[in-house]
N, C-alpha and C positions, 0 to 999 in steps of 0.2 A: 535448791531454792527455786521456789516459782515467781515467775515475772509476768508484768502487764506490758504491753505496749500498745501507747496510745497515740495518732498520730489526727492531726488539725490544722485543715486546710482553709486560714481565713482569707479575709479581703485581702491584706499586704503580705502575708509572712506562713510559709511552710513548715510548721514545728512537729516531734515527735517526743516523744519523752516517757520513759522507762519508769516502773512502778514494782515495788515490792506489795503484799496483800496487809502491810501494816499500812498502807499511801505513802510509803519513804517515797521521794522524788531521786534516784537514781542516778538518771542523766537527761540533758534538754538538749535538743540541736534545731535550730532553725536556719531557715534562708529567708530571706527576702525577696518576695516573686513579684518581676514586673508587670506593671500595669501600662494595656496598652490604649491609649488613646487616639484613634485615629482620624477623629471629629468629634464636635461637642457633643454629648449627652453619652457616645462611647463609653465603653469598659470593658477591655476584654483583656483573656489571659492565653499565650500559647499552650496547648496542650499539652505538647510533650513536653516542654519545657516544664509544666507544671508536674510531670509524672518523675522527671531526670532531677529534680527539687524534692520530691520525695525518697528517692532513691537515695539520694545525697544524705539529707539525715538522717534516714534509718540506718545507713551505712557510721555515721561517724559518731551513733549512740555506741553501736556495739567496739567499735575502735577505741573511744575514751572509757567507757566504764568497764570495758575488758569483762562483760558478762559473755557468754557462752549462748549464742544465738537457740541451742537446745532448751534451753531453760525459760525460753518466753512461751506461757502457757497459751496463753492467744494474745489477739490483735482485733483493736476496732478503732474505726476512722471517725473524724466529724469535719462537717467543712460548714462554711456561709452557707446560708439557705434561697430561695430563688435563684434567678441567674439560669445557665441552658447549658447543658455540655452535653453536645453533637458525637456517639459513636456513628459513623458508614457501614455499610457494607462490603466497602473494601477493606474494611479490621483498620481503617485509621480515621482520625479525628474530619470530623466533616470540615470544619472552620475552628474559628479561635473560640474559647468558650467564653461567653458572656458571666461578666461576675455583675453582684446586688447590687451594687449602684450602678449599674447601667440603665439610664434613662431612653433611650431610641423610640422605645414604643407607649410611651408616654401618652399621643393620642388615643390610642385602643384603650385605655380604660374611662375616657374623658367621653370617648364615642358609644361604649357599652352604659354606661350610665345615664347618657344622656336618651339612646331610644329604648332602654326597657331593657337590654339583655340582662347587666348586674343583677336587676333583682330577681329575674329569673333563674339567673346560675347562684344566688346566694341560698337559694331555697335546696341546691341539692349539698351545697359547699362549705354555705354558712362562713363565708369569707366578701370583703370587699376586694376590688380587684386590683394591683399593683403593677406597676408599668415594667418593674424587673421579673412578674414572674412566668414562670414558661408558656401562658396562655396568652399574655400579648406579647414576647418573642417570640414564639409560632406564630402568631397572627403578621408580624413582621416579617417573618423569612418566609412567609407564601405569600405576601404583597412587595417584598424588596429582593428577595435571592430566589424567586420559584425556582430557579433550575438548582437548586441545592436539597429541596422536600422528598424529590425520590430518592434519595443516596441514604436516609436517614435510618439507621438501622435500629440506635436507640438512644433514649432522653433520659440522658442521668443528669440529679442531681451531683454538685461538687466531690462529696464525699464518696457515692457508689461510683462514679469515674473511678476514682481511686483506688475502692475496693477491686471492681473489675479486672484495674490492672495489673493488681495483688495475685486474683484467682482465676480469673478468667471465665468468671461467672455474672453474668446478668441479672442486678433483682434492685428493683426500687423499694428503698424501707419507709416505713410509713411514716415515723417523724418530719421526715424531710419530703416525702410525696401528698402528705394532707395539707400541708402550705403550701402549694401550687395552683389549687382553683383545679387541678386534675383529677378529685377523688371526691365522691359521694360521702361526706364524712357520718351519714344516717347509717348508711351501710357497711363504711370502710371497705369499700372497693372501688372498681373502676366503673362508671358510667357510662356509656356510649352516648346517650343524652347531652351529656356535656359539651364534648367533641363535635356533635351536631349543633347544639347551638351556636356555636364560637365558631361555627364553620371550620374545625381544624379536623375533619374525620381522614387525612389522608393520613395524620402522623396517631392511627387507634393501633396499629400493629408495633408501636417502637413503642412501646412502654411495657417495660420490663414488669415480671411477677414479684408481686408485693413480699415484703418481709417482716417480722421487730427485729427492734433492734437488738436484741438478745441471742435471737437465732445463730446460730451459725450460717454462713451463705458461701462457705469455700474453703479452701486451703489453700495454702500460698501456692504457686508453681516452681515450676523449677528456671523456667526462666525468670519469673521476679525474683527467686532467690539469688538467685545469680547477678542481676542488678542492684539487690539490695543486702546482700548478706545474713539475710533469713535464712532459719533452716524450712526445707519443703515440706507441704504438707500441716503447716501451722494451721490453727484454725482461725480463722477471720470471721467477724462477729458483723452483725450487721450495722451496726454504731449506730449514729443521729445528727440530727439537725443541732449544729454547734450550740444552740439558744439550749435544747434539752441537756445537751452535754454539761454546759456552765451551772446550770441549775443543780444539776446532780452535786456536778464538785463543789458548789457552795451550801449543800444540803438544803435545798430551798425547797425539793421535792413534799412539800408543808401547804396545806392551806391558808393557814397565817402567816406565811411571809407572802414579801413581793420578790421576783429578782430582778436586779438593773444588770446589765449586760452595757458595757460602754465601752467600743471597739470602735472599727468602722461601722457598726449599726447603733444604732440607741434602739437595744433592747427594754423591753419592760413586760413584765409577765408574771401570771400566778397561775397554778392548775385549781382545777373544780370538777368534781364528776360530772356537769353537763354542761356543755356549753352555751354562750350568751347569744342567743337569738331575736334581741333587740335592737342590734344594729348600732350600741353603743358602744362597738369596740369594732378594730375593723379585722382582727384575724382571729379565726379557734383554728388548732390544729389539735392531733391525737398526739399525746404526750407520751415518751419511752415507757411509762407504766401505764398499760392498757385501761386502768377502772380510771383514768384524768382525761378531760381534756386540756390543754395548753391556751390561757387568755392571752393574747399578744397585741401588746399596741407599738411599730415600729417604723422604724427610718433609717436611712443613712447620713446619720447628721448628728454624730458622736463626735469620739476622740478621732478619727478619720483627718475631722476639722484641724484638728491642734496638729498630726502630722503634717498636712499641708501646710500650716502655717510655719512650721519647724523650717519643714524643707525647702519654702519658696522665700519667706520672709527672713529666718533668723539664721540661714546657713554661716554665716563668719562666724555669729556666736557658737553655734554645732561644733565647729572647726576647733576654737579657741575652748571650750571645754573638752572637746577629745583630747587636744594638746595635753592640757592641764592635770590629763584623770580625772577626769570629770564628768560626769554624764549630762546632760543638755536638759532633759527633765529634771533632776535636781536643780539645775541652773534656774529654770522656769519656774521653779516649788518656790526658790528664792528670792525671785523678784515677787510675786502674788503673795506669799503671807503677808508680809510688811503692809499691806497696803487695806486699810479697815474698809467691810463691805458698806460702809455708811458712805462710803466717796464714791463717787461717781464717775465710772470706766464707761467707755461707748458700748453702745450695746449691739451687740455680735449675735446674726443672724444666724445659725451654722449649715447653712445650705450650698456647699462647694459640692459636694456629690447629687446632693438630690434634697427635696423638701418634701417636708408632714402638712403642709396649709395650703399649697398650689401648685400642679404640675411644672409649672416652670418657673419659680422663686429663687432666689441666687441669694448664693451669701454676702453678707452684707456687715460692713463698721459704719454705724449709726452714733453722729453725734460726739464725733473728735474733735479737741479744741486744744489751742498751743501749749494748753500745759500737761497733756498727756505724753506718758513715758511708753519705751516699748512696755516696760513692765503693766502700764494699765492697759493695753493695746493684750498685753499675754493673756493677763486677768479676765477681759472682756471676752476674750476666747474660753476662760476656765466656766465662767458664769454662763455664757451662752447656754452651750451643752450642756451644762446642768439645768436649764432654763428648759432646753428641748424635751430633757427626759422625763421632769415636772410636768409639761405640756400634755404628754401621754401618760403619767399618771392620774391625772384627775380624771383622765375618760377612764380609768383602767378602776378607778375608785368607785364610779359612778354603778360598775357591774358590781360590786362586791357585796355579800352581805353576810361578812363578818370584818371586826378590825386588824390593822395590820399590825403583828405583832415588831417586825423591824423588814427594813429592804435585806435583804443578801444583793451585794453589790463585786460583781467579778469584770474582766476587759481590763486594759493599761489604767485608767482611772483609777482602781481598786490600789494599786504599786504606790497611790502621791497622799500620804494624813493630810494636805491640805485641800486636794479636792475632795477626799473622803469627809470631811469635814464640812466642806461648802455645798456635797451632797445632803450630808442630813441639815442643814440650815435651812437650804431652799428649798425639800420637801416637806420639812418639818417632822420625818420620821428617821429613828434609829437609824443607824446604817451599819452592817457588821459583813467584815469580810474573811475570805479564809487562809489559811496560812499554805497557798498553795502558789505556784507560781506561774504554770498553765494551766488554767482551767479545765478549757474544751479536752484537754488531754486527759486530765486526771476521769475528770468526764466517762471520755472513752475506756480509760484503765479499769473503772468502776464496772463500766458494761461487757469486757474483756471478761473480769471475775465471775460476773456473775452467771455469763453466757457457757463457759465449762464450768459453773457449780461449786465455785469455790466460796460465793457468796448466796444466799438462798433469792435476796430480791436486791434491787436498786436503795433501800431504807436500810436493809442491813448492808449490805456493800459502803455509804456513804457513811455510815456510823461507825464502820470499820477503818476507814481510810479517809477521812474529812478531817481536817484539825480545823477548827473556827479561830478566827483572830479576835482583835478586842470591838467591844459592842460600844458606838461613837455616838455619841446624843443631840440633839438639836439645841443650839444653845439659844436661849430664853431671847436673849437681847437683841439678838438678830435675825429671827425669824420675824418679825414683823415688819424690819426691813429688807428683807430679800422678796416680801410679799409686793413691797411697793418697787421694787426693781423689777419684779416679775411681771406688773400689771405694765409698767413702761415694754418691757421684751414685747407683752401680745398687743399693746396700742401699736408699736412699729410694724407688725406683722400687718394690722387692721389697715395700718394708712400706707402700704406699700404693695395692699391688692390688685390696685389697676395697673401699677406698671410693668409687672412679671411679663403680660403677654406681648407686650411693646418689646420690651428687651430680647423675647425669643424670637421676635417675627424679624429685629436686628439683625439675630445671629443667623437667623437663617435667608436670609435676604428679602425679606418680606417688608412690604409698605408699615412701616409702626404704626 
């Protein structure tokens, strides 16, 4: 028997998960990896910690499904996209890696737009610029850590960290290095151009040689097998940027769909063979099938939210459901059905990590009155983020020109028929998801296949191994009311523009 192993290194959580070439799900093991914040707009993760977290479930895939580590025909990773993870040259981690919601360098892109660089680096990049991605965290660590930029051996993305540690091989893949603002996407290579604008040309020698994600880029070693119970010499695939990963396993890899991705990020994306060069979307990157580019409109201002809310707000109830056997999301499914979108929940900002409208906009309950329950308090959480992913689809609609046949919708949201539900309400389209239970993994397993041949492309791979769930429809009656809920979500946005920079100049002790 041949196996996949697919392993997915998100915002909160380290999963792995084993694949036969029908997409049987095998086995899943995840950890939950801390998040460290050590001031506001922080995010970072320990490195090793995050490598000893992969170790751990690739180790307790093979202990519970008693497969035979021989038999895994390859291995490919995906992880969060932006964010900066520091190899040295001493062979260990420079600092702690910066995950996607990390905000720090928030002014670098506020600064670059303001005198001209943006539109100058969008003509080689075809990207607007994001305060998480490694061209304003470089621009940070040579204005706040210089004595940190000589040590710096090289700038992986989340997932080739990974890889590297797998094989001990060096190579940036392009999925996840054309959304960085570090790659000439005319050319699909490296620019030096770039790096000279941004003023970042000390860190031109750390960026490793490009890949796809198909490739082969290593073989496991004998010390990762050794920590992780691989047999050596496995092949490792160069995987992707978890956004391409999710799209595969939801077979979205389609001109006519959309996919929503609602994790820590609010994803929203379609591929097109060329990219949108109007500036009506803010990211194209090169999609794991070379003849697409990848449309992306995003943020960190998903289901992230609802975590937080879990863990800061509703921990007794968490507590009192685990008692029970019970899970805390079904808890939550069960308070929000009950409650008709024609009533009036406050309306929830979802900008705890980061926002899509203004460098420093914070999350917000808008408009609570004594007779809301926590249940309408959940609610306003469930609707926000659906509110947010709406937000970046109609820019995402505006590039399109053809219609959308339904979203493929994957992330924790995809797990609740009630937010899947209140997804296709508020966008007003289809919503179908798949019968898979990690995505980013299945993802990965799909690009494992096809990278030893087992599958001829990523279309046959996904038609092989996707099973699709049921296709949810927008229902009539309430689509017109979630229009007028939506119009109040972006009037709060409008009337809460001047006091963002008040509140940051707060936090940072600045005259308001």
């Amino acid at each position: 028997m041949r196996y996949y192993l697919g392993i997915d290194n998100g915002g909160t959580t380290t999963k792995a998960a084993l694949y036969d070439k029908n997409g049987t799900e095998i086995c899943v093991a995840s950890r939950a990896t801390d998040m460290i914040a050590p001031q506001p707009n922080f995010c970072e993760r320990n490195m090793d910690d995050m490598w000893a977290a992969n170790c751990e479930v690739i180790r307790e895939i093979f202990e519970r499904s008693g497969v035979d580590p021989a038999e895994v025909a390859a291995i490919a990773c995906c992880g969060h996209g932006k964010g900066l993870y520091l190899w040295g040259k001493d062979d260990r981690p420079v600092m702690n890696g910066i995950l996607s919601a990390d905000n720090r360098a928030w002014e670098y892109p506020v600064k670059w737009e303001k005198d001209g660089t943006a539109k100058k680096l969008y003509e080689y990049t075809c990207q607007s610029i994001m305060s998480c991605q490694p061209v304003a965290l470089l621009a940070w660590l040579r204005d706040h850590r210089p004595e940190l930029v000589d040590q710096v051996k090289y700038i992986f993305a989340c997932k080739d960290y990974v890889r590297f540690r797998l094989t001990g091989e060096a190579y940036a893949e392009m999925t996840d290095i054309s959304g960085t603002n570090l790659l000439n996407l005319h050319t699909r290579e490296y620019d030096p151009r770039i790096l000279e604008l941004l003023g970042l040309t000390a860190f031109e020698g750390c960026l490793p040689p490009l890949r796809k994600s198909s490739d082969i880029c290593g073989y496991v070693t004998e010390s990762a097998a050794a920590q992780t119970g691989l047999r050596p010499g496995t092949p490792v695939a160069g995987g992707m940027f978890d956004i391409d990963a999710c799209a595969i396993a939801v077979d979205a890899a389609d001109t006519s769909k959309i996919c929503m991705i609602a994790g820590t990020w609010s994803i929203n994306e379609y591929i097109r063979p060329q990219p949108v060069l109007d500036g009506s979307v803010r990211l194209n990157s090169l999609f794991c099938d070379p003849a697409y580019y990848l449309i992306e409109e995003s943020s960190p201002t998903s289901a992230g939210n609802n975590q937080w809310y879990i863990n800061n707000l509703l921990p007794e109830a968490a507590k009192e459901a685990k008692a029970s056997g019970k899970s805390i999301y079904d808890v939550a499914n069960g308070w929000v059905e009950p409650i008709s979108p024609a009533e009036f929940c406050p309306v929830f900002l979802p900008f705890i990590l980061a926002s899509n409208v203004h460098p420093n906009a914070k999350g917000s309950f808008v408009g609570i009155t004594a007779n809301h329950t926590r249940a309408h308090i959940t609610r306003s959480v469930y609707e926000g983020i659906a509110f947010c992913h709406r937000y970046h689809l109609e820019r995402l609609l505006k590039s399109r020109t053809e219609p959308v046949d339904c979203i493929r919708l994957a992330g924790g949201v995809a797990h609740s028929p009630v937010w899947v539900q209140m997804f296709a309400d508020i966008c007003g389209i289809a919503v179908q998801t798949a019968d898979v239970g990690e995505t980013g993994a299945m993802g990965c397993a799909i690009t494992a296949a096809v990278a030893v041949g087992d599958y001829e492309d990523y279309h046959a791979g996904a038609k092989g191994m996707v099973k699709l769930g049921k296709r949810v429809e927008p229902r009539a009656e309430w689509v017109p009311v979630y229009n007028e809920k939506y119009k109040l979500y972006c009037n709060v946005i409008n009337a809460l523009d001047g006091a963002w920079d008040g509140i940051q100049n707060f936090i940072d002790g600045k005259p308001v």
